[in-house]
C-alpha positions in Angstrom: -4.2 -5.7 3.2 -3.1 -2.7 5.2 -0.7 -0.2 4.0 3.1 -2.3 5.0 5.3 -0.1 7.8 8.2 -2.3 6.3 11.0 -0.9 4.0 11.9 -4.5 3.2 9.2 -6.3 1.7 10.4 -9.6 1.7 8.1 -11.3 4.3 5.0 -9.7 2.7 6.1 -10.6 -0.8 6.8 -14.4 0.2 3.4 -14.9 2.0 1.4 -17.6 0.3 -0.8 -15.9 -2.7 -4.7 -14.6 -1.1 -6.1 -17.5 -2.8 -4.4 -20.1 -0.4 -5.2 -18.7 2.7 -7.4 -19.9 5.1 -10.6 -18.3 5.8 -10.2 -15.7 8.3 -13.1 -15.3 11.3 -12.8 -11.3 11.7 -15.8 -9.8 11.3 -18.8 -9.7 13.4 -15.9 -10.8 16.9 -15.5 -7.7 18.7 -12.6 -9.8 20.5 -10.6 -9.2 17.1 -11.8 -5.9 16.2 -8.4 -4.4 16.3 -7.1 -0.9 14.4 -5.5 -0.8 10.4 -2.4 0.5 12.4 -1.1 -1.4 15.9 2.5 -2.4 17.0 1.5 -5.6 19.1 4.4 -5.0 21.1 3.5 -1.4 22.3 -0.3 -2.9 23.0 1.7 -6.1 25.2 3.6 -3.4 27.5 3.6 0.4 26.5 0.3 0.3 27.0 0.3 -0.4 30.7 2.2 2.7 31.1 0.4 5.0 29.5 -2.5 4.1 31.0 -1.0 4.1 35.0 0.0 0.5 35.4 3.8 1.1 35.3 4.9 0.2 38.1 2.9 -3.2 38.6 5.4 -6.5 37.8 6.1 -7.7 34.3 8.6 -10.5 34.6 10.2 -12.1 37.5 13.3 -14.7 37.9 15.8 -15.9 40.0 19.2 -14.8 40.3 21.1 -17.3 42.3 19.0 -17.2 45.8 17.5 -14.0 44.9 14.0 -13.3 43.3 14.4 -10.2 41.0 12.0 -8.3 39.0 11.0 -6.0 36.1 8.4 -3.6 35.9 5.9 -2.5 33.0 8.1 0.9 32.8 11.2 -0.9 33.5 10.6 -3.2 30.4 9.4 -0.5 28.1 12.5 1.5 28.7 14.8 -1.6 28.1 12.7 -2.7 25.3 12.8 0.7 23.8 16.5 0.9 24.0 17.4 -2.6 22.4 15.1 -1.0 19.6 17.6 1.7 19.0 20.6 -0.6 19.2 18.5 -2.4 16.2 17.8 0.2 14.5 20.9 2.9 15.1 24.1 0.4 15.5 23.1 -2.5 13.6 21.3 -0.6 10.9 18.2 -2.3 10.0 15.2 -1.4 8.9 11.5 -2.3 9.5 10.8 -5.7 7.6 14.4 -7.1 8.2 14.4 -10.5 9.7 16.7 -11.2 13.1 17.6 -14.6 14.8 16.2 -14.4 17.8 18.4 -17.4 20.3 18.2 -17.9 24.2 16.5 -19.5 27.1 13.2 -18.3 28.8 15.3 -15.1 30.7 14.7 -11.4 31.2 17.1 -10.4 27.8 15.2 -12.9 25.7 11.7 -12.1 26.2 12.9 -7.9 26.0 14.3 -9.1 22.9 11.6 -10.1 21.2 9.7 -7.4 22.2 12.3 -4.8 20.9 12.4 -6.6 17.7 8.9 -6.2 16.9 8.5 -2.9 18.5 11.4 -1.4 15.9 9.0 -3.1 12.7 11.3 -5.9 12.4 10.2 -9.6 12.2 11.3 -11.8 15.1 12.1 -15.6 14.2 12.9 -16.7 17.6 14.9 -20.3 18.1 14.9 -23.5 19.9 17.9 -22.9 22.2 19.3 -26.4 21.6 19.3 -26.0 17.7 22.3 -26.8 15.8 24.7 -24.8 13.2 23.7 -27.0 10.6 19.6 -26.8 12.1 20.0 -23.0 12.2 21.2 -23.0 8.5 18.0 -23.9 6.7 16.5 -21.6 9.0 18.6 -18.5 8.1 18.4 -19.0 4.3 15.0 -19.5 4.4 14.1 -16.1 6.0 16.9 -14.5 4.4 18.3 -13.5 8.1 20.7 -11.0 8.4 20.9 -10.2 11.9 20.8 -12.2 15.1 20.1 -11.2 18.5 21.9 -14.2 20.9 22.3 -15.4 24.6 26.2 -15.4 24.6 25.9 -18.9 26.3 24.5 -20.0 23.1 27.0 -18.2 21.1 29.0 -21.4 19.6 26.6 -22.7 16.9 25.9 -18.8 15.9 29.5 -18.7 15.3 29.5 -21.9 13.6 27.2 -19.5 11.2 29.5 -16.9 10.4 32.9 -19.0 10.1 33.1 -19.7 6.0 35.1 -22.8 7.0 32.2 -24.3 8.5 29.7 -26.3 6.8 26.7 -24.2 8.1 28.2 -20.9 7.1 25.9 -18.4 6.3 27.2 -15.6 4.2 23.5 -13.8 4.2 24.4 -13.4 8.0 25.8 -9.7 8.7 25.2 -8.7 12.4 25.5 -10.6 15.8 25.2 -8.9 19.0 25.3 -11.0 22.4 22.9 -10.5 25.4 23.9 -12.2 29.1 27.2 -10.6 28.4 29.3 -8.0 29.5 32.0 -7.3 26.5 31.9 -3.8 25.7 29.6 -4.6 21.9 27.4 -6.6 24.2 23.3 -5.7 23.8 23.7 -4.5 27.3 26.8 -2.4 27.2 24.9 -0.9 23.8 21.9 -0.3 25.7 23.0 1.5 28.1 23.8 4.7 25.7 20.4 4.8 24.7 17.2 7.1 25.6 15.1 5.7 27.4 12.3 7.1 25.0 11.3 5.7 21.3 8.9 6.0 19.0 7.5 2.6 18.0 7.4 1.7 14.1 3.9 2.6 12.7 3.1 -1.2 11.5 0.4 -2.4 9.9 -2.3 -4.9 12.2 -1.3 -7.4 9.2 2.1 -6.6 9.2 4.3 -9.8 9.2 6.4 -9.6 12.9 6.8 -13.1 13.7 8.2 -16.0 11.7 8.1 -19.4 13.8 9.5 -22.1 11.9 8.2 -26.0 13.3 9.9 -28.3 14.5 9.2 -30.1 12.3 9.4 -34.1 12.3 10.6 -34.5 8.4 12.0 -32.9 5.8 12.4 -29.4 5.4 11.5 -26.7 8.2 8.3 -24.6 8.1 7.9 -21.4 8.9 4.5 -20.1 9.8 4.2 -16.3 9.3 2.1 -14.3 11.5 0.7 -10.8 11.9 0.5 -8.3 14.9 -3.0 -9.1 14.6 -2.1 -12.5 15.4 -0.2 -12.1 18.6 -3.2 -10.2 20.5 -5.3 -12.6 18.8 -4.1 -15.4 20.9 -4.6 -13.5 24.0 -8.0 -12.6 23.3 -9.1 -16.0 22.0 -7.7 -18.5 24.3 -6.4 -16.6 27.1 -9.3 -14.6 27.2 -12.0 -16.9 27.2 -10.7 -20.5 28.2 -8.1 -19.9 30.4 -9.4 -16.1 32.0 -6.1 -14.6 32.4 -6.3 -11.9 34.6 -4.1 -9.0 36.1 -3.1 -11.1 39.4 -2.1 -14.0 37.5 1.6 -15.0 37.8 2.6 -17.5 34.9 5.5 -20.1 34.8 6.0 -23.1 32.4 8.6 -25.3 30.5 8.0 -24.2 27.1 10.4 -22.1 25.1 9.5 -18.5 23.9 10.8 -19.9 20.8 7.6 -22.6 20.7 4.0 -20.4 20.2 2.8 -22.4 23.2 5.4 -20.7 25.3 5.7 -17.4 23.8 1.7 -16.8 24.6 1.6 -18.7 27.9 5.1 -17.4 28.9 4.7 -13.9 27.6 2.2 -12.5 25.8 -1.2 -14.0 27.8 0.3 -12.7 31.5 1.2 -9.2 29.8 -1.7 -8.6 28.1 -3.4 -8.2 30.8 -1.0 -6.7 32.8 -0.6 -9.8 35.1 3.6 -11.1 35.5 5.6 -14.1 34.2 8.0 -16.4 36.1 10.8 -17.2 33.6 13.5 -19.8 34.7 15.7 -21.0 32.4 15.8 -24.4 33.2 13.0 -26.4 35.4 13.0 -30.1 36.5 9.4 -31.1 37.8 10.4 -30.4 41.4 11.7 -27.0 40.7 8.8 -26.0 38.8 6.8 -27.1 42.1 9.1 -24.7 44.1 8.8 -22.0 41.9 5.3 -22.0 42.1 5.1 -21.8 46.3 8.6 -19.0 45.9 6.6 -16.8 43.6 3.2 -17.3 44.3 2.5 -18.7 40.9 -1.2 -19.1 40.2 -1.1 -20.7 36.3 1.8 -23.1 35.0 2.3 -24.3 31.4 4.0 -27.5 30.8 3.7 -30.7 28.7 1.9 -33.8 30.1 5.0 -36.0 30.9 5.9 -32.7 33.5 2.6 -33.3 35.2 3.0 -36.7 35.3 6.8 -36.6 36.7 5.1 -33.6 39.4 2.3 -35.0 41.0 4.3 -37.8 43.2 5.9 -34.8 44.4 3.4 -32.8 45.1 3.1 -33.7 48.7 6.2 -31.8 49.3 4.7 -28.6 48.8 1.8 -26.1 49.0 0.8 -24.8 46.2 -1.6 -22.7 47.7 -2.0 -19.8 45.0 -1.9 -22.4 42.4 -5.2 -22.7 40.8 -5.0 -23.4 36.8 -2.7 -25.4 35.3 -2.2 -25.8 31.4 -1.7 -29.0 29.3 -0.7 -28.3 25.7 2.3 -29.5 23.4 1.3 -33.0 23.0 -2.0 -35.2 23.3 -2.8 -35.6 27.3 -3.0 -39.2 28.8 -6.4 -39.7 30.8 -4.4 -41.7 32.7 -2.3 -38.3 33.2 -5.1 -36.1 34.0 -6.4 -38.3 36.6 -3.2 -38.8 38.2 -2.7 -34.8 38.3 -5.9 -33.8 39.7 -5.6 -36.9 42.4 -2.3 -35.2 43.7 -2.9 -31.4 43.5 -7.4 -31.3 43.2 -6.7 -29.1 39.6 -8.9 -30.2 36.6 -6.5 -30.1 33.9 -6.8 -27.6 31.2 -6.2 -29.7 28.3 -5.6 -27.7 24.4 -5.0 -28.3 20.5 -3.3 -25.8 18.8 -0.5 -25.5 16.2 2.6 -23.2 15.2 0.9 -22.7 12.0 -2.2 -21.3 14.0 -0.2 -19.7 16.2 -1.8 -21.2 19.7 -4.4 -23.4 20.9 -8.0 -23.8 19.3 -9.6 -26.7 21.0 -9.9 -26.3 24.2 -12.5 -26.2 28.0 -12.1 -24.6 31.0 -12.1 -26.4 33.8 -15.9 -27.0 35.0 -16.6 -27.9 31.5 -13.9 -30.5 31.3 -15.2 -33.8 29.8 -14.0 -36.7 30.4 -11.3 -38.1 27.2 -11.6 -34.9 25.2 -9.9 -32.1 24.6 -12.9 -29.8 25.0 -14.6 -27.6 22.4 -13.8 -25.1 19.8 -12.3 -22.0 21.8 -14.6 -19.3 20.9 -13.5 -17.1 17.8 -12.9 -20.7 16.2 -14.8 -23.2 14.1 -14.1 -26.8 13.5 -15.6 -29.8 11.8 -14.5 -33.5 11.4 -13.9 -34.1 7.8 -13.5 -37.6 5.3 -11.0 -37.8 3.2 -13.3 -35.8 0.6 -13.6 -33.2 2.8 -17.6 -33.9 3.8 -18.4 -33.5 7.2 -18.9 -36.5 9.1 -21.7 -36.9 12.2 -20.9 -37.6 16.1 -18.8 -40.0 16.6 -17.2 -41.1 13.1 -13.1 -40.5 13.2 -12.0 -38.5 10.5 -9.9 -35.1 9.8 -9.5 -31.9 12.1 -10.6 -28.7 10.2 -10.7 -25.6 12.0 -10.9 -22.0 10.8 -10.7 -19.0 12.9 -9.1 -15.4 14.0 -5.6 -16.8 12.7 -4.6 -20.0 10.0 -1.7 -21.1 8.2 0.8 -19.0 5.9 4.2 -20.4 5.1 6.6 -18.6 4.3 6.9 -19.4 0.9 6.0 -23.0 1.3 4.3 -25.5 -1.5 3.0 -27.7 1.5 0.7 -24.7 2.1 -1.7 -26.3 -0.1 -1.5 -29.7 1.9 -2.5 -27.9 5.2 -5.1 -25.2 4.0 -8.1 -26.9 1.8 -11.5 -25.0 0.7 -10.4 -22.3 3.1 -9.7 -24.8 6.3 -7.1 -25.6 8.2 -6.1 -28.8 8.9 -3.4 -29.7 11.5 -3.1 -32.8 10.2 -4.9 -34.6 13.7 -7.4 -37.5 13.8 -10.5 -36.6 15.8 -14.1 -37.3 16.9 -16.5 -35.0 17.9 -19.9 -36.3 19.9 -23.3 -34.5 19.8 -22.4 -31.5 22.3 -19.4 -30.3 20.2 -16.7 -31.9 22.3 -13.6 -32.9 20.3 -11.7 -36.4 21.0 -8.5 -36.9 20.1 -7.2 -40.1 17.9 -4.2 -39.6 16.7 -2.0 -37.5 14.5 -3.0 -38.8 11.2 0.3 -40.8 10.4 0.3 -42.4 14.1 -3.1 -44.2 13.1 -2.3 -47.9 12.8 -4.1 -50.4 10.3 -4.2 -53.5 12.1 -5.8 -56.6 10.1 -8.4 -53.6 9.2 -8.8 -52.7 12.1 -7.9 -48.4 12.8 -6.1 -48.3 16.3 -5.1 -44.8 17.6 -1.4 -45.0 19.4 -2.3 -42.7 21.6 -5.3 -44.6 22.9 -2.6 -47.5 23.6 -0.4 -45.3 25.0 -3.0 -44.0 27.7 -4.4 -47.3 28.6 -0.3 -48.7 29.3 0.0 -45.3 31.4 -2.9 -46.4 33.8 -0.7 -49.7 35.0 1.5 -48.8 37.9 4.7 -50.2 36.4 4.7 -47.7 33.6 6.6 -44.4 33.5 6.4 -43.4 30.0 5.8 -45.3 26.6 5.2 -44.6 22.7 3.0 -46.9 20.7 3.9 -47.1 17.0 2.8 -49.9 13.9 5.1 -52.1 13.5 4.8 -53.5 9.9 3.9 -57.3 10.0 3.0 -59.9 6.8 -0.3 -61.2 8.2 -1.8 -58.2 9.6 -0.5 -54.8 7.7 0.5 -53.6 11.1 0.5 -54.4 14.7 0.8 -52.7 17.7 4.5 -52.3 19.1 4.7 -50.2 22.3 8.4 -48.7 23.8 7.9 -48.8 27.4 10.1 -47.1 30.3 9.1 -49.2 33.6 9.5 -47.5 36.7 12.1 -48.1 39.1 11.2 -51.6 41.2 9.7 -53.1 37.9 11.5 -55.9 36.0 11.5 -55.7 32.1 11.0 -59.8 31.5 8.7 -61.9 29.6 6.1 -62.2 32.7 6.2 -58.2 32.6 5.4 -58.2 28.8 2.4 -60.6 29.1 1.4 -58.2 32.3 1.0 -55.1 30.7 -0.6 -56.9 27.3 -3.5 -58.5 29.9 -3.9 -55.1 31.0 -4.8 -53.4 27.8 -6.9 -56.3 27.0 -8.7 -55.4 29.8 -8.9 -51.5 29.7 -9.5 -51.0 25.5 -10.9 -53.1 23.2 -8.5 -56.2 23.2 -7.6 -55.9 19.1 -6.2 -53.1 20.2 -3.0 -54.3 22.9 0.0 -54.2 21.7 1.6 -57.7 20.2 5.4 -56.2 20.6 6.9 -54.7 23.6 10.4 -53.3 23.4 11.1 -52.2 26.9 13.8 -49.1 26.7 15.6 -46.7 29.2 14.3 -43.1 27.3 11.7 -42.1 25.2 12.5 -39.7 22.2 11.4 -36.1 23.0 11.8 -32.5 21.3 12.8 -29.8 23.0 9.7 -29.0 24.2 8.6 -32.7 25.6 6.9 -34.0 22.2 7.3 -37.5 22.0 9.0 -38.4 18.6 7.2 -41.0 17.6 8.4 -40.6 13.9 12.1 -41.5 15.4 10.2 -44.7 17.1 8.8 -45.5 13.9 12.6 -45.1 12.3 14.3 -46.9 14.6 12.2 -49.6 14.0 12.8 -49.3 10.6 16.6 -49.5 10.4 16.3 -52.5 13.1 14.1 -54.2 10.0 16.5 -52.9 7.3 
């Protein structure tokens, strides 16, 4: 490894020892040939600057009716002032973690910027996150600063009261953005020079710790690198999705969530294209932020596109031209629906926190039908048995993929559990036929045994999605005497649709008749709302617990 820019070691000294790492594709890939010594930050917007693109658009948003926006040399001043603030009035020093909390807005995304520009490591936060979520969070990074949307302020607080039962007495330093107090970030900021020199980091310098959300136990966090950051532009962006200076980018997901922070920041800037970011979007005012602002790529989840494309009638969406599926597995019955409303082949993609964005993926005119597409190049994958020997087209078994970035808790044992013989593995069932393309199953623990049959939820799930009295549903085993498992499916209908026995025997016909009929689902709980994370995951693990406690 490089020579370390940081004074506080902590984050190098807790990465996973060399021989638990992944294997890393570097050499030979001119896409990741970067310098021993890059800030990623400086490379994301200084750059732009220095080499005449100043004045072209970083980020746009809405105030009230109004459409504002930033420039390259408007966000490298601002982002070289917060540095100071970092590193002058709230005295840190390179290596030092900061709490990074607030929705997709001008502040945020200049926050996390300055963070890693000043040699600090950024662990940025799901906005709706709790005191007592935050807690685990801040011990395990050893966090002594936070950076913090005042409207977000309570559960921070929450943090520093000792009365409290998250208190964190490791946390030293607050300072509010979106607020105008006179210790605000922007009060602060506005006695700094406009000029800074960026921290000298190393191109494996830790500056980004995102912890998963995690659906048990304990919270992860996944440690990457500067390295890492442009290495998800020029993988994925690059190739599969061709990012490109005229591009303007909007989306759902959080900066907090790797899919958001490279579709929602980093992929638009590193090419010196501009980002859209609205704090809060329901389908229809995604749709009208796309026609105000000329939008030509969106990021969203599946269950967006889904909720969209009745809609889409009631716009233009003339500039629109890509739009980006990632966050959970994608419906065919979704895809279809999208591309019928709106004429866009889905872009469809696999990735992970722990590999920082999307490896699987196609562009659009490769698209094939039911898969996710092939390995984005840079990357390398294989479907695996359970001891770890490939297996041909067509047999289900384990993801492993190894590329330009892999998995490095933060001093983790469940390393070893995701990184075997130098692969990754995400923990996803897959196929893969003769051509390379990849199809999704299943996570590995939403595979259901039923009377030895293997039954992929997801496969359910999409077949249930193609009937036209469906809105959403989650497929789960339900654990039954004679058969292991059956297949129990939680169904929103759509408004007009009755949830009654002649419904129930409806929807079961019609999976006999899509998918192989072993496969419909026996159980059918109808329900108002699906369980979702913050970033539209289904929870299927709080299915599977619900069902539990109703057995219990």
């Amino acid at each position: 490894m490089e020579r370390s820019a940081h004074k506080d070691t902590f984050a190098r000294d807790n990465l996973p020892p060399l021989e638990q790492w992944p294997e890393l594709l570097l050499d030979g890939n001119p896409d990741v040939a970067y310098p021993a010594r890059l800030n990623c930050a400086v490379e994301l917007v200084d750059v732009h600057v220095n080499e005449g693109r100043g004045d072209r658009v970083a980020l746009r948003w809405r105030e009230g009716d109004n459409k504002k926006t930033m420039t390259y040399k408007e966000l490298m001043v601002l982002t070289n002032q917060i540095a100071q603030v970092l590193i002058d009035d709230m005295k840190l020093v390179p290596g030092n973690r900061v709490l990074l909390r607030g929705p997709n807005n001008p502040m945020m995304a200049a926050s996390w910027l300055a963070v890693v520009k000043a040699g600090l490591v950024v662990v940025p936060t799901m906005p709706l996150l709790r005191a007592s979520e935050l807690k685990p969070i801040v011990e395990k990074a050893e966090i002594t600063a936070v950076l913090c949307d005042k409207r977000l302020g309570d559960e921070v607080e929450h943090c520093l009261d000792s009365n409290h039962p998250a208190y964190c007495p490791q946390l030293k330093e607050v300072r509010y953005f979106c607020d105008d107090s006179a210790d605000s970030l922007e009060s602060l900021v506005k006695t700094k020079s406009e000029t800074y020199v960026a921290c000298d980091t190393a191109v494996d310098d830790v500056c980004l710790i995102a912890f998963t959300s995690g659906t048990t136990g304990k919270p992860k966090g996944c440690m990457h690198f500067h390295r890492d950051v442009l290495a998800m532009c020029d993988t994925f962006s690059k190739h599969t999705l061709r990012t490109h200076a005229d591009d303007i980018i909007t989306g759902t997901p959080p900066l907090a969530f790797t899919f958001g922070l490279g579709g929602m920041l980093c992929f638009p800037l590193r090419v010196g294209g501009s980002t859209v970011l609205i704090e809060k979007l329901t389908p229809e005012e995604l749709l009208k932020t796309v026609d105000d602002f000329g939008v030509t790529m969106t990021f969203t989840a599946p269950t967006f596109y889904r909720q969209m494309a009745p809609l889409v009638g009631r716009f233009s969406l003339a500039t629109l031209k890509k739009t980006v599926s990632a966050g959970e597995a994608l419906p065919d019955a979704t895809r279809q629906l999208w591309k019928e409303a709106s004429g866009i082949e889905m872009i469809d993609g696999i990735g992970g926190t722990e590999m920082i964005h999307v490896f699987v993926s196609s562009p659009p005119e490769e698209v094939r039908r039911g898969a996710i597409g092939r390995v984005v190049p840079g990357y390398v994958a294989q479907v695996v048995d359970d001891d770890f020997k490939p297996l041909p087209p067509g047999e289900v078994g384990r993801l492993a993929v190894k590329g330009p970035t892999g998995c490095r808790y933060l001093n983790d044992e469940r390393q070893m559990k995701f990184v075997q013989n130098g692969w990754n593995l995400p923990g996803d069932t897959f196929k893969m036929d003769d051509d390379g393309y990849f199809f999704y199953q299943a996570r590995n623990d939403d595979m259901i045994i039923s009377a030895g049959y293997n039954i992929a939820g997801p496969e359910v799930e999409d077949a249930l999605l193609a009937h036209e009295a469906v809105a959403e549903c989650g497929v789960i085993g339900q654990p039954d005497p004679d058969r292991g498992n059956i297949v129990k499916a939680f169904i929103v209908l759509k408004p007009g649709f009755e949830a009654n026995d002649a419904m129930v025997k409806t929807l079961q016909d019609h999976v006999k008749n899509q998918i192989a009929p072993y496969k419909y689902p026996r159980a059918i709980e109808f329900v108002k709302t699906l369980p979702r994370t913050e970033t539209g995951k289904l929870q299927r693990f709080v299915l599977r617990q619900k069902e539990q406690g109703q057995k219990g």
